[in-house]
N, C-alpha and C positions, 0 to 999 in steps of 0.2 A: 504494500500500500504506500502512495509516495504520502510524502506530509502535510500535503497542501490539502488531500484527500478528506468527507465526512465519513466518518466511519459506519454510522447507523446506514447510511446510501450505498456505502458499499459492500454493506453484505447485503441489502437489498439485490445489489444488481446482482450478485455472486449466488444468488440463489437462484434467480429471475435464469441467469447463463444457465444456470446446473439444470430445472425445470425445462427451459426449449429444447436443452440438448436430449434431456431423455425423451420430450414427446415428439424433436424428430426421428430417434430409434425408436419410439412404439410405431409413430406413422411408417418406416421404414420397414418394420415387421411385419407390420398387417398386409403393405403394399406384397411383400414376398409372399403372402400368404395366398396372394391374390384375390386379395379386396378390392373394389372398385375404389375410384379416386375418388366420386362421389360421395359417398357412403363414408370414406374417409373424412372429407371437406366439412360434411353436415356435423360431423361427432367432434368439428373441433372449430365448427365456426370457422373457416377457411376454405376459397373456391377450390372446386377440382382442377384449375386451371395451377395456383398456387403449390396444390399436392403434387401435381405435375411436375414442377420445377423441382420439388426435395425429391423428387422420383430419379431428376434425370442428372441431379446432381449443381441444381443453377440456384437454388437456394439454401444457403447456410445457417447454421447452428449462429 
């Protein structure tokens, strides 16, 4: 953490990081499962278009 840093925001954010990273691997599991992208999109509030992109690797963690 540098020092200029709030600390209470940054584990906010550090948590916020840890949280998107696991539900791009559950999206990422389900997609391998062969789940529609749709059906993905609707369970996390996010277009099938968006699940698309963490599909093909254009959206990141």
């Amino acid at each position: 953490m540098a020092k200029d840093e709030i600390p209470e925001l940054r584990e906010l954010r550090d948590a916020y990081d840890q949280a998107r990273a696991a539900l791009f691997a559950g999206i990422r599991e389900q997609i391998g499962k062969g789940e529609s992208l749709a059906k993905i999109g609707r369970s996390v509030d996010w277009s099938r278009e968006y699940i698309g992109k963490i599909r093909d690797g254009k959206a990141t963690e």
